[in-house]
NUTI-907775 format. One record per atom (N, C-alpha, C, O): x, y, z; residue in three letters. Coordinates in pm, whole numbers, plus 50000, padded with zeros to 5 digits. Last residue first. Layout:
BEGIN
XYZALA
...
END
This chain:
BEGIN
217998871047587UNK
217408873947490UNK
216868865047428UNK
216238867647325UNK
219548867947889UNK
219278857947794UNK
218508869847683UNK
218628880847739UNK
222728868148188UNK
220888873748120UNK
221108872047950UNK
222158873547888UNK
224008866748444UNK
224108860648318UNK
222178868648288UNK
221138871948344UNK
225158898648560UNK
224188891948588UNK
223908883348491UNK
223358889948402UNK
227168918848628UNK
227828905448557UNK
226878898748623UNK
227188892748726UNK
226298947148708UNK
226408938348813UNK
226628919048748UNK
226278909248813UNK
228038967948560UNK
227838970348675UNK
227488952148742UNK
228328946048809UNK
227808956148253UNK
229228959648317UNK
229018961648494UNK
229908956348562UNK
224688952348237UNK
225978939248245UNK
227558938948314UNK
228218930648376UNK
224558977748286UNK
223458968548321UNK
224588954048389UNK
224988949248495UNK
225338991048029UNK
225588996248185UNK
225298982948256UNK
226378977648283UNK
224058971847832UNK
225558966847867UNK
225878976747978UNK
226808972348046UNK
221938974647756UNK
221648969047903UNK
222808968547911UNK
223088963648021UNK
221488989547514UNK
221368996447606UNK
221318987347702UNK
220388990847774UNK
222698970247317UNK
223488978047396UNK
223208986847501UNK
224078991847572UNK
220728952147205UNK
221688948347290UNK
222278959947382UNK
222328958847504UNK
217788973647145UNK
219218967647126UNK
220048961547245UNK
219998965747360UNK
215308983947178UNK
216388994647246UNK
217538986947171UNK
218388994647128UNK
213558966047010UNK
213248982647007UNK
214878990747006UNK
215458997846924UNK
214128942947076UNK
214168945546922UNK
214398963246884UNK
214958969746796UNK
213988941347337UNK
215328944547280UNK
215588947647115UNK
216558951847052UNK
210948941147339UNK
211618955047431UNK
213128956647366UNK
213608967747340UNK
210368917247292UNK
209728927447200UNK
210548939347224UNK
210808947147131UNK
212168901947441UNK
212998900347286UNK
211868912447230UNK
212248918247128UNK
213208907547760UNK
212068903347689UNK
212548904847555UNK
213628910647556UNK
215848879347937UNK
215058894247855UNK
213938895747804UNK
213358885047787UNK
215418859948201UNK
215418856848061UNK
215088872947990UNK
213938877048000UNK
218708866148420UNK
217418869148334UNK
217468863748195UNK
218368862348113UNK
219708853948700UNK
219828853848566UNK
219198858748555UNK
218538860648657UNK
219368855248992UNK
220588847148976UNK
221178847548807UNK
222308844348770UNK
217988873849227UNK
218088867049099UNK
219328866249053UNK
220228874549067UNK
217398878149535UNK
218678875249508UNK
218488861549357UNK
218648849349356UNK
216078895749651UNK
215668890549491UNK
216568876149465UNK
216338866649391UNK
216668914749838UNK
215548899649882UNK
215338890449744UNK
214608880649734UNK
218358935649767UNK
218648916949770UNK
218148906749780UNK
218508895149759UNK
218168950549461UNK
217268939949609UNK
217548932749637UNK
217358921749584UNK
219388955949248UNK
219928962749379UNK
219148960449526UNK
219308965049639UNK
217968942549063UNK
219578939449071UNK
219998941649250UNK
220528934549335UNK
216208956949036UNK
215718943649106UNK
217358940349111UNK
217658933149206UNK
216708979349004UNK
216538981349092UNK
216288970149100UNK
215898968949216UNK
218068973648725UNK
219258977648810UNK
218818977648935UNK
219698976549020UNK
215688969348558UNK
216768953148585UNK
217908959648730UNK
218418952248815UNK
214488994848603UNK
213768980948587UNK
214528973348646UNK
214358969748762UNK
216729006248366UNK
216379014248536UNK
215448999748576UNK
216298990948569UNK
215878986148120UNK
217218985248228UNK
216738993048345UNK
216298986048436UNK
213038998948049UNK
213298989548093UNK
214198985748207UNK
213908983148324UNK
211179027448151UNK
212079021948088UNK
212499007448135UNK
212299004248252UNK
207719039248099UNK
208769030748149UNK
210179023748088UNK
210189015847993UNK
205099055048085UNK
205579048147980UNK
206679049848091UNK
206669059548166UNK
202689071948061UNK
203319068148184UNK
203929050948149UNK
203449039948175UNK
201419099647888UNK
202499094447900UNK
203099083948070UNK
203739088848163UNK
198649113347726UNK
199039114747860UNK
200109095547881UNK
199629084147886UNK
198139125447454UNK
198439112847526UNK
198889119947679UNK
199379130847707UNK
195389139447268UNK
196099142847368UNK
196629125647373UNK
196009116047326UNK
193739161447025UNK
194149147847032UNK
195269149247105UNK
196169156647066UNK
192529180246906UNK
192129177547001UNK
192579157847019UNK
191949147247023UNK
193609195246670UNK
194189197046777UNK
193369191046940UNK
193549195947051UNK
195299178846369UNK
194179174546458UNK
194589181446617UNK
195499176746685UNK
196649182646164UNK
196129193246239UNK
195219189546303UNK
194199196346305UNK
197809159646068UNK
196919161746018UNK
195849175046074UNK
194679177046041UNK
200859164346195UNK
200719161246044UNK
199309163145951UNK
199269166145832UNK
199609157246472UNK
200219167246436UNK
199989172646255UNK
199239181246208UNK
199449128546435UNK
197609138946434UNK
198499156646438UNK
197869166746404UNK
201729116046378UNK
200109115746314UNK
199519127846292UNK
199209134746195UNK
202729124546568UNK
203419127946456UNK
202309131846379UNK
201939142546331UNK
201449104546790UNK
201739119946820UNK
201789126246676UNK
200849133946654UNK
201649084546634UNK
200469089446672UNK
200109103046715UNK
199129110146697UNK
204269079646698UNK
203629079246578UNK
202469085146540UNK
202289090346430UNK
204059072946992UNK
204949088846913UNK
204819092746787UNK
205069104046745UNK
203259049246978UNK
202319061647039UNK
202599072346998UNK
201789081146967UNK
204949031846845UNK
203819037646836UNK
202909047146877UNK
201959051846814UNK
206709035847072UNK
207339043346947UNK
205829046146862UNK
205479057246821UNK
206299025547307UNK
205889038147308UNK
206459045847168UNK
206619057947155UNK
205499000147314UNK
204619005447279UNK
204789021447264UNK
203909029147225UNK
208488989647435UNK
207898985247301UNK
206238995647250UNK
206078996747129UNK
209409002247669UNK
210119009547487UNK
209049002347334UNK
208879005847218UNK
206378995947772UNK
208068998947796UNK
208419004047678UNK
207679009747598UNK
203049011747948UNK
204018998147902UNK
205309005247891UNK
205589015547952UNK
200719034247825UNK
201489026347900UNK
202569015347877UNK
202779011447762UNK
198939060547786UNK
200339059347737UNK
200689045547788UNK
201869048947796UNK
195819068247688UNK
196029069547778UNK
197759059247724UNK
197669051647628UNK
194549097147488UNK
194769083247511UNK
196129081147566UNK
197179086847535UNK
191809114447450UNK
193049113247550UNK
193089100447540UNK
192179092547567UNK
190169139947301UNK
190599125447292UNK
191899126047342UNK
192819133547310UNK
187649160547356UNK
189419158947389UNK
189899147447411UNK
190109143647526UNK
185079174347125UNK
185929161147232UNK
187359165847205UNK
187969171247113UNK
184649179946858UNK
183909191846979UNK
185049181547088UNK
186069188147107UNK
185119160046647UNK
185999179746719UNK
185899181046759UNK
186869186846808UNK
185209132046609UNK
184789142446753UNK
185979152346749UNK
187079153346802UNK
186509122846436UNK
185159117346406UNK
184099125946511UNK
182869126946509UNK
189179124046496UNK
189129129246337UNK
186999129446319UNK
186339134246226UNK
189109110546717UNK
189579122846748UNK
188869128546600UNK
188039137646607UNK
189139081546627UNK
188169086346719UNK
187759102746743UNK
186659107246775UNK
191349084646516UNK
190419080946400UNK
189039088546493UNK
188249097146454UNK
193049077146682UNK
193499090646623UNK
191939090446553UNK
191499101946555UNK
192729054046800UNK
192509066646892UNK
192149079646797UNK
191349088746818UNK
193209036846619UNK
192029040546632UNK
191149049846729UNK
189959052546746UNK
196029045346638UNK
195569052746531UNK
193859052446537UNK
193159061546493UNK
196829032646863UNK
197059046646845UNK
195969047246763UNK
194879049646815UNK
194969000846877UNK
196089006246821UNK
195729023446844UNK
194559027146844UNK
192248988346966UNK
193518984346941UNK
194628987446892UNK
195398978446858UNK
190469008347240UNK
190789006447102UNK
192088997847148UNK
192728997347253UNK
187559014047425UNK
189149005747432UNK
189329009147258UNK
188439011647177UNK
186689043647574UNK
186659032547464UNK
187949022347432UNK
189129025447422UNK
184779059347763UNK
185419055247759UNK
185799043647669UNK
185179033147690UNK
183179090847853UNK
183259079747743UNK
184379075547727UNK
185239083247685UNK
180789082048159UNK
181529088348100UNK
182119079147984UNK
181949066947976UNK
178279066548253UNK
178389073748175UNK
179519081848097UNK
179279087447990UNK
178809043648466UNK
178639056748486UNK
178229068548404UNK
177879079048456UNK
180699029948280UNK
179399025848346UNK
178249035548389UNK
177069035048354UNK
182679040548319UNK
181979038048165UNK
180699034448187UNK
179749036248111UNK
183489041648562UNK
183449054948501UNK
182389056748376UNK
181669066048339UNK
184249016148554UNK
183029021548640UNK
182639035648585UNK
181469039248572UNK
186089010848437UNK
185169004948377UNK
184149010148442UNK
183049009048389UNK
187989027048532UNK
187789031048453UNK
186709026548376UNK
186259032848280UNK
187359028648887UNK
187799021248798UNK
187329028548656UNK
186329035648662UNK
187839046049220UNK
187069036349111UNK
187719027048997UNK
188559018549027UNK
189549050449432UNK
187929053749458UNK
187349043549338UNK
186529034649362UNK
192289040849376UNK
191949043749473UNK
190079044649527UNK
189579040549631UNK
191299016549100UNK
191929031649144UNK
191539030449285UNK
190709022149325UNK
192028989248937UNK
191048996349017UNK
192389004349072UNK
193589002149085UNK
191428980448576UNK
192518979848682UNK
191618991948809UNK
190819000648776UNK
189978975148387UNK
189118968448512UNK
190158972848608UNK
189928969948725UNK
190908987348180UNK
190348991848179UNK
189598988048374UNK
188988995548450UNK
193808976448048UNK
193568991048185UNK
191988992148240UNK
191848998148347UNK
193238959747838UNK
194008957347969UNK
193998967048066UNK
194238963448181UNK
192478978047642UNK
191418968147721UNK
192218963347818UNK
191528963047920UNK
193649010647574UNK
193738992947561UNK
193098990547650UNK
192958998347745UNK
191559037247535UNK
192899028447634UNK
192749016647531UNK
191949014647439UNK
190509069047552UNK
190849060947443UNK
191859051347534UNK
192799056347597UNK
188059090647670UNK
189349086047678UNK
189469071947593UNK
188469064947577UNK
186899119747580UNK
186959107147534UNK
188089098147559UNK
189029097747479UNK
185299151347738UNK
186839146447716UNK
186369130047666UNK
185309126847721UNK
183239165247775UNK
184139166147688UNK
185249156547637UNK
185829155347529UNK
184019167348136UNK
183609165948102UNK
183819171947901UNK
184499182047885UNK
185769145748313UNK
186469155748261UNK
185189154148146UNK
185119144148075UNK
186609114948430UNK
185409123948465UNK
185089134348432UNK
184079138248492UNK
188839105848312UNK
187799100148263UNK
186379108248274UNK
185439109048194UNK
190969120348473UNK
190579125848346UNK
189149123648233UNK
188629130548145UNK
190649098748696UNK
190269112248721UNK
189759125448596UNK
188909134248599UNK
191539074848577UNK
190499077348568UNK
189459095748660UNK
188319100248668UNK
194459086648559UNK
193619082648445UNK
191979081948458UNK
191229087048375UNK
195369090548835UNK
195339103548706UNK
194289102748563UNK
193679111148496UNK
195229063048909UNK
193919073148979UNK
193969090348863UNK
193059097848829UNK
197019052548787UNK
195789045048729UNK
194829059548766UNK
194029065348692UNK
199189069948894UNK
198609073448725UNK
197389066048725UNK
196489071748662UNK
199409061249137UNK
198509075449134UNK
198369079348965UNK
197679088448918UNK
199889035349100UNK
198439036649174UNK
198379051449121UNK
197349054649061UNK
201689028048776UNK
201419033448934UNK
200399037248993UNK
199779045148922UNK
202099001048597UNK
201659012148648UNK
201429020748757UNK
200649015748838UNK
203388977048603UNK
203748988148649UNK
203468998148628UNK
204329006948632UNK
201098956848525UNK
201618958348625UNK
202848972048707UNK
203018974648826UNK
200878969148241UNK
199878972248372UNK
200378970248524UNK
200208978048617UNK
202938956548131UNK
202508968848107UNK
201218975448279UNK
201108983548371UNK
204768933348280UNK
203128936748250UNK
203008949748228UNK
202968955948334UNK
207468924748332UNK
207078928148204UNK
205738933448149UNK
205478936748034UNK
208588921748582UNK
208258936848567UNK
207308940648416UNK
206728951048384UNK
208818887248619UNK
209378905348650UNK
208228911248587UNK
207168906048551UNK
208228853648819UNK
207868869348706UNK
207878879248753UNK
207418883248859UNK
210788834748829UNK
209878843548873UNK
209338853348775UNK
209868859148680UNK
211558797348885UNK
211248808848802UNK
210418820048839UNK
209308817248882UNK
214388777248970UNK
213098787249005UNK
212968797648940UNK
213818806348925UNK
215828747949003UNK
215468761448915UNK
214338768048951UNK
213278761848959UNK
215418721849127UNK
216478737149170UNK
216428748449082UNK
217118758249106UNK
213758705048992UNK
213418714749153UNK
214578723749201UNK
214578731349298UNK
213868705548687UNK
214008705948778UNK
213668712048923UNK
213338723748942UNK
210958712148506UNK
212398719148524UNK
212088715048644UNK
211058716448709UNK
207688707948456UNK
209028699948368UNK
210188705448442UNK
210828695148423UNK
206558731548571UNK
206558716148679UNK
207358707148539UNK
207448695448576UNK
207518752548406UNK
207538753648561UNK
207518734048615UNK
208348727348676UNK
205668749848182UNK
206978742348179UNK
207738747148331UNK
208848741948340UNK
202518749148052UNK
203678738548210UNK
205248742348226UNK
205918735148300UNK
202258765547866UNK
203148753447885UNK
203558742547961UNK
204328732947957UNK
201718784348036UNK
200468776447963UNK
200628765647903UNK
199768757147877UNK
203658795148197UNK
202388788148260UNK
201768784648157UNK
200758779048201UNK
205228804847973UNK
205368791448021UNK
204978790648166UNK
205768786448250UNK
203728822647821UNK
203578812147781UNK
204668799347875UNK
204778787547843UNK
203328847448037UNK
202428836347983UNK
202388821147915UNK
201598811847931UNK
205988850448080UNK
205508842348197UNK
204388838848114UNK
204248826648103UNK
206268863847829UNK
207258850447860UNK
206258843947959UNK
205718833347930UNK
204858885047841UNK
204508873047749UNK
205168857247786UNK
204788845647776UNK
206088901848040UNK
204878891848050UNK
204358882647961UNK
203558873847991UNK
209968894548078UNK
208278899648012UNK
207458890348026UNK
207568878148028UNK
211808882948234UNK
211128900748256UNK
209558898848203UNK
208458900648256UNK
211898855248463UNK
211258862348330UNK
210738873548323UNK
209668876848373UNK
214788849648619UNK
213398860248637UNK
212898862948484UNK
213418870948406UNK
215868825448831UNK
215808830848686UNK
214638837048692UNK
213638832848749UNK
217648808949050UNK
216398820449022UNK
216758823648923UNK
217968825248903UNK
219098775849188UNK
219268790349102UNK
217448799249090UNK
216368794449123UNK
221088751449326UNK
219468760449336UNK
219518776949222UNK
220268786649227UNK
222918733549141UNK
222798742049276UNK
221218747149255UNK
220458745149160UNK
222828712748919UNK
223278707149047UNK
222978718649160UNK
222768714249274UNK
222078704148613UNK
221528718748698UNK
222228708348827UNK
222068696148817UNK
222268689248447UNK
223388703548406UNK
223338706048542UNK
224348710048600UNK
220228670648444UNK
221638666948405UNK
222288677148479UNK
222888673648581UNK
218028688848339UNK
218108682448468UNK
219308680048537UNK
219588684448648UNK
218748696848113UNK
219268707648248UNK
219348698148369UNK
220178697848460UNK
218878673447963UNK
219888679647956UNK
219808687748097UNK
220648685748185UNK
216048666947991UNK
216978658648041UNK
218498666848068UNK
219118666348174UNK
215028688747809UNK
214878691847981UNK
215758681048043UNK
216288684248150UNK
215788680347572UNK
216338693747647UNK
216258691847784UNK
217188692847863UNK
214618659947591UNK
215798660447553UNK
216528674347595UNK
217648676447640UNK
211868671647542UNK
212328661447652UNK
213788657347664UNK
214078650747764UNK
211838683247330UNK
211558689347437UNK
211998684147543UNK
212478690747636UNK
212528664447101UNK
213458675247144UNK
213198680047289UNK
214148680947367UNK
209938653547171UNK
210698646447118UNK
211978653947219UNK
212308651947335UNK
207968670247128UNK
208118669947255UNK
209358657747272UNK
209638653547385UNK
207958702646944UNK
208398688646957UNK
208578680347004UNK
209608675646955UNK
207338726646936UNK
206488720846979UNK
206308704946950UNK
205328697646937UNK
209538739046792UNK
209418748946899UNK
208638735847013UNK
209018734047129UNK
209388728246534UNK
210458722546603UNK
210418730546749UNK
211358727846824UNK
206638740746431UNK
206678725546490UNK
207908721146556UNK
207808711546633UNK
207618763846444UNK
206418765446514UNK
206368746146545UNK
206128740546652UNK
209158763446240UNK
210208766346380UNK
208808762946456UNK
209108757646562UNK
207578761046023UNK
208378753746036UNK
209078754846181UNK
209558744346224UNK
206078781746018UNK
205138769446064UNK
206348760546070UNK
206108750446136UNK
207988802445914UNK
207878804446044UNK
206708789746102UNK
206578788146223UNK
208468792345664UNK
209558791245762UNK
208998792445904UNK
209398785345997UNK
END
């Protein structure tokens, strides 16, 4: 099923038929904001920015885990990096992000131990392999990564592992949609949602969201 939606997704048959359609539809200027970063990835890799009309405009939100991070957590993170003992554990997306003085890749460079892993648990595994170490792994992104991480918490609880730390700079979504709501320089006109973030929270946590400012927005 799913190679099946994968060819009607990449039909250019349909595709072109659609876009005739907005072309058609679309008569005023509008903004549409793709929250998540996956979205904006795949339609820059799509083109589909120079297919859509010239009155549609597309922007990218808030959806980069990294991108909203905050200068003084990137600088919390690699401040902990220097902590001697200590193993910090990230995703490979944090690692080149630059701090006030350095970078976490510089740190590694430097000597201190810093390791990307792909999931909590190869944090947890890291921790189970170094007693003497204070495995810190580092928290980021929206509702979608942080149930895993709490898993991880549970984890190493469950296995008396006491040298296994997260340090938390995890984000909610909607607070997100209400302050770009409440800019006017934004003046977004729709949202496309992100679908990893609504699988998590549900339809219902954006209906404050919807009742306050009747912003059309997509899933």
């Amino acid at each position: 099923m799913s190679i099946k939606h994968l060819h009607e997704y990449r039909d250019p048959e349909l595709s072109r038929k659609i876009i005739d359609q907005i072309t058609k539809t679309s008569q005023k200027k509008i903004r549409l904001m793709e929250v998540c970063g996956t979205h904006t990835t795949s339609i820059f890799r799509n083109g589909i920015r120079s297919l859509l009309p010239k009155t549609i405009s597309l922007l990218s939100g808030p959806g980069c885990p990294v991108c909203v991070t905050a200068q003084n957590e990137i600088d919390a993170f690699i401040e902990l990096a220097k902590l001697d003992d200590v193993i910090i554990a990230t995703f490979g997306d944090l690692i080149k992000v630059p701090g006030a003085d350095s970078s976490l890749q510089n740190e590694q460079a430097n000597g201190r131990d810093v390791r990307v892993v792909y999931s909590t648990f190869d944090a947890l595994d890291i921790a189970k392999k170094n007693p003497d170490k204070k495995v810190i792994f580092l928290g980021v992104g929206f509702e979608t990564t942080a149930p895993t991480i709490a898993a991880s918490i549970l984890a190493a609880h469950n296995l008396n592992l006491n040298n296994y730390f997260v340090i938390s700079a995890h984000k909610l979504l909607p607070p997100a949609l209400f302050t770009l709501a409440e800019t006017k320089e934004t003046k977004i006109d729709g949202f496309i949602l992100p679908g990893h973030v609504s699988v998590i929270i549900g339809v219902e946590a954006y209906i404050p969201f919807f009742d306050q400012y009747n912003v059309p927005c997509v899933i």
